[in-house]
N, C-alpha and C positions, 0 to 999 in steps of 0.2 A: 352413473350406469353401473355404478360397482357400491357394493356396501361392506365395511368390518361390522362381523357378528360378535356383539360382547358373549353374547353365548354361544360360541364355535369351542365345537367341540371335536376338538384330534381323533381321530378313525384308527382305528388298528393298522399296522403297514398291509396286513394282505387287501384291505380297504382300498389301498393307493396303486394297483397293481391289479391287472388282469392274466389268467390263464388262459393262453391262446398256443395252438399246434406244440403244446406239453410247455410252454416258456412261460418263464414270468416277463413281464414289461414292464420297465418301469418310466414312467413317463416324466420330465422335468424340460426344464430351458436351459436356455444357455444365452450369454450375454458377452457383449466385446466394450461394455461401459462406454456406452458411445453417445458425445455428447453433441450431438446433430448438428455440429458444429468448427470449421478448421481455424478458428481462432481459438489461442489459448488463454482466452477469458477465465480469473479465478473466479469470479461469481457465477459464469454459466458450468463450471465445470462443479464447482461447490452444489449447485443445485442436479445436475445432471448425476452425483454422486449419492446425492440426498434419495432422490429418486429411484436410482435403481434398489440402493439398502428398502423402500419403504417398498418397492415391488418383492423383493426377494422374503420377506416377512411376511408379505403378501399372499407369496405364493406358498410357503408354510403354512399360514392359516387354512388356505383352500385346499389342504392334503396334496399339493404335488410331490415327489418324490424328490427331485435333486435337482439343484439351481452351480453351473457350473459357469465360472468365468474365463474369457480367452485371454492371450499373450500377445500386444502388439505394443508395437514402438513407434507409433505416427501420432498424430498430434488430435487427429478426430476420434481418437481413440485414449480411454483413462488406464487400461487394464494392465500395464507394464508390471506390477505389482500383484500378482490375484491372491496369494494368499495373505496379501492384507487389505483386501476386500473383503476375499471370504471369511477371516478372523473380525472381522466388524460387524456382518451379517450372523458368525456364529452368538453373539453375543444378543441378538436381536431374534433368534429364531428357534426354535426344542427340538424340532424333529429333522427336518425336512437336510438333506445330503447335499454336503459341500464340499466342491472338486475343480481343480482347473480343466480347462477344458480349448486348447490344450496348452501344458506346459511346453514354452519353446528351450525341450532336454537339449538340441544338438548346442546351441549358445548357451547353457548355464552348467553349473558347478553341480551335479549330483547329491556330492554331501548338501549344501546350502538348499539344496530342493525338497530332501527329504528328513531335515531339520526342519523346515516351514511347516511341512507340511503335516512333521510326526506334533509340532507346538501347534496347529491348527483344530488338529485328533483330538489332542487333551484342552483345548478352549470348547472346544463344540462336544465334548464328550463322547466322544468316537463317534463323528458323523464324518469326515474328511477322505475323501476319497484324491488323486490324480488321472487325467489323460496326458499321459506326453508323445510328445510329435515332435517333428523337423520344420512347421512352420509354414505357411503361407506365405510371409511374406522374407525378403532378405535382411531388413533392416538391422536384425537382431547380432546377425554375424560381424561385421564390421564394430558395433559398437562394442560388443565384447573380446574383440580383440582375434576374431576367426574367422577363417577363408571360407566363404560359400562352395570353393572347389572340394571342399572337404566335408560338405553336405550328409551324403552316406555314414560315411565311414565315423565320425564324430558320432552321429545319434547311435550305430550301433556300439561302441566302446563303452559311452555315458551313459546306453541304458543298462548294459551289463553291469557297469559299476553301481547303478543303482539298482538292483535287485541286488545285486552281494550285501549291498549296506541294509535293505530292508532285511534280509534273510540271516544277519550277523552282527550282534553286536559288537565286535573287534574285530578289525579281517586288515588283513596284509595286498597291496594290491597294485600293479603299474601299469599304464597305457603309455599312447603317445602323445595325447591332448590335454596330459594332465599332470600336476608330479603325482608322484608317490607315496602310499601309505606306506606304514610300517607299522603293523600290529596297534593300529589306530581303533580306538573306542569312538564311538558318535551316536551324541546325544542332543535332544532326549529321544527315548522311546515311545511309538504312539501309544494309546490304549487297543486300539484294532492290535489282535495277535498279527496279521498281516494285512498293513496297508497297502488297499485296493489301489491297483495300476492296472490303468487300461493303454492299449496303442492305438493312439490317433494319426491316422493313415489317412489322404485322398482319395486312397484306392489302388495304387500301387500294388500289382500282385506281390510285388516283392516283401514290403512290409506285411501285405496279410497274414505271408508265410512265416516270415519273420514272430509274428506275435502267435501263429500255431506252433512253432516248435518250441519258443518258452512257455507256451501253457499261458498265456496274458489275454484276459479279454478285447475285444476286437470293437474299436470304436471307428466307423466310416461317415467323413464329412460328403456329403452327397447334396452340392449348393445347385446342380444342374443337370441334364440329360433325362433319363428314361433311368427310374431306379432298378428296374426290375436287370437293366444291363450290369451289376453289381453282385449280381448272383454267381459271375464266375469269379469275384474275390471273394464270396463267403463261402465258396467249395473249397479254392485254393485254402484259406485257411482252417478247413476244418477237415480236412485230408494232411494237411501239415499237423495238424494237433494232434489227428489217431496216431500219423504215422512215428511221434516222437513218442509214442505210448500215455497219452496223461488220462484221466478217466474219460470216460465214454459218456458223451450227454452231456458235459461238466461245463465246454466252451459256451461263450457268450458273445453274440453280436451287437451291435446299438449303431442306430443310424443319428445322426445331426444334421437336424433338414432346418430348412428358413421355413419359415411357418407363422401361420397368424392366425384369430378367430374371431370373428365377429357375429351378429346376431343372422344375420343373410352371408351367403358366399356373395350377393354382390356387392354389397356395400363391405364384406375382407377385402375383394380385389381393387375395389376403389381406395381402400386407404392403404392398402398396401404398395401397388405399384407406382405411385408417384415416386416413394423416397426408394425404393428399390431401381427403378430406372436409374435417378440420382447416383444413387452408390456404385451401380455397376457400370456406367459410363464415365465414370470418373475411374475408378479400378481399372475398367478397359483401356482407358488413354494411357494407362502405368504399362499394359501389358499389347497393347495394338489386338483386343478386340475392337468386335466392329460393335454400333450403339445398339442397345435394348430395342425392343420395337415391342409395340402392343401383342401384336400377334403371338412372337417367342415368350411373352410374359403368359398369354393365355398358354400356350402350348404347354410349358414347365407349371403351369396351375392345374393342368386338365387331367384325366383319369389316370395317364402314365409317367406325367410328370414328376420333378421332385418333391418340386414346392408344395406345402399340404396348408395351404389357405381358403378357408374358408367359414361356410356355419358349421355349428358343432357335429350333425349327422354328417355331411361331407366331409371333415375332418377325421372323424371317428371310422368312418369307412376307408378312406383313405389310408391312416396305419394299417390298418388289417390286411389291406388290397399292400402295403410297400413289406409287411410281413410272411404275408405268403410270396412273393414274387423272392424273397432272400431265405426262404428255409426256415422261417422262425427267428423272431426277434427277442431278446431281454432288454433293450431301452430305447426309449424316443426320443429326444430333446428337439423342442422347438428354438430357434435361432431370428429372433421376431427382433431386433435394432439394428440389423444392417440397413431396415425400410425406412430410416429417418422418424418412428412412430412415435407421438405424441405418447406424454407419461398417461393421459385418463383413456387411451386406446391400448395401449399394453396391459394396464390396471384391468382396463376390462378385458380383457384374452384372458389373462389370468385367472377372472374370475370363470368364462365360460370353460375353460381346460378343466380347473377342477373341479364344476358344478355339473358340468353340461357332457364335454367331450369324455371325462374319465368314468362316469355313471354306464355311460353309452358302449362302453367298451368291457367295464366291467360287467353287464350286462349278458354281451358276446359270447364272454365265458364262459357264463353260467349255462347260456344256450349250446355247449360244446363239453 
């Protein structure tokens, strides 16, 4: 259902990208290397690995924009590692942007983040972008040696320390979650004059405001509810942005929605919801949600929903409809393996996003 064209040929970036309500959009995935499986089998994890690199190339060929990997510490999950994913895939791909998605900054070492990440820059030739966040899940804290009670407070410290280190090649610096520099160099330097950091936030006004007053793009995971209720964290954030004075116009939103495409919206919702119920009632038993039901699945798929599954014109209307409901969007990422999806059923999304769904929107544009 999907083919490589020996003769595909790379489109210019404004090709990859539509102008909607003044913004650019950039449209990509985003993946949690998940290998449909809670046994930690080296051969299915080996092939589950194989797989997602030959999506991710995949997705490069078919002009998407940015392929970003998550940070978890469970065992259905391979991504513990993303920027040595992403330096695997950079070696496998020319264009197409690679970013965690999100980094868990409150549990990691800042220098060692943005060391990866500046050696990620210079393997992919300045394609390497980050999102970092606080995490979905807890696992992270305990294993590296830090109190979930200290949730807050840890992501803000580490992320300051990390924009000093992007902003300074020597910089003098102390907290309380970390020792101390002293007139410390930290290398290497990326090729990006300034690597791109986005905050990845669930929506938290607090963080939205947060990422307005340092002037940092605004990245919101939006796995459920009514997206258009999100509109009061992208006011709060861009009312914090004027008000710290940074240019006008300049902020950037992007949403990260679970999302799929297939050739019908009915035959998306049929292979979508089986491994989606799966995942979230398993997730729910961790947190005393109550089980998935058919219904709430249609409801989170339907006009106001989060989820954007389906064919490519539903799809395609659907960004548009979660962009005007937040004031204007700069990025989309689809989040299409928490559904348990077969690799020739993602292969094919793949192919319909960058054939089908991104023509359709580039399209929109032009009509605008």
């Amino acid at each position: 259902m999907y083919q490589h064209s020996a003769n595909f040929k790379n489109k210019a970036c404004n090709d990859n990208k539509f102008r909607y309500n003044k913004t650019m959009i950039q449209i990509g995935i985003d993946s949690f290397a998940a290998n449909n499986s809670d046994i930690t089998n080296p051969i299915v994890n080996q092939q589950a690995m194989d797989e997602l690199l030959t999506q991710i190339e995949y997705a490069d060929q078919k002009g998407i924009e940015l392929y970003g990997i998550g940070e978890h510490h469970r065992k259905e999950y391979m991504d513990s590692a993303p920027p040595v994913i992403l330096a695997a895939a950079a070696a496998r791909t020319k264009n197409i942007r690679l970013t965690s998605a999100v980094t868990v900054l409150s549990a990691a070492d800042p220098v060692r983040v943005f060391q990866q990440h500046a050696t990620l820059d210079i393997i992919s030739k300045g394609r390497a972008e980050m999102v970092v966040g606080r995490g979905s899940f807890s696992e992270a804290f305990p294993l590296f040696g830090f109190s979930f009670n200290d949730y807050d407070a840890l992501y803000e410290e580490k992320l300051n320390l990390l924009l000093n280190i992007r902003a300074n090649e020597t910089i003098s610096w102390a907290g309380k979650f970390r020792p101390a520099l002293d007139n410390q160099s930290i290398y290497p330097r990326p090729i990006q004059d300034e690597l791109p950091i986005w905050v990845g936030v669930g929506g938290t006004p607090e963080s939205c405001m947060r990422a307005g007053t340092l002037g940092l793009p605004l990245m919101i995971a939006i796995i459920g509810g009514e997206t258009h209720r999100f509109n009061y964290q992208t006011s709060v954030y861009k009312r914090a942005w004027d008000a710290a004075g940074h240019p006008a116009g300049k902020q950037k939103v992007g949403i990260h929605s679970l999302g799929y495409v297939a050739p019908t919206t009915e035959e998306a919702l049929n292979d979508f919801y089986p491994g989606y119920k799966k995942v979230f009632d398993h997730i729910g038993k961790e947190r005393g949600w109550s089980p998935v039901t058919k219904d709430h699945f249609l409801m989170q798929t339907g006009p106001l929903g989060a989820l954007v599954v389906g064919s490519p014109q539903d799809v395609a209307e659907k960004i548009k409809r979660h962009s005007d409901a937040l004031g204007g969007l700069s990025r989309f990422t689809f989040q299409m393996n928490v559904a348990a999806l077969t690799h020739n059923q993602v292969m094919q999304s793949i192919e319909l996003i960058g054939s089908e769904v991104m023509p359709r929107l580039n399209s929109h544009s032009m009509a605008h």
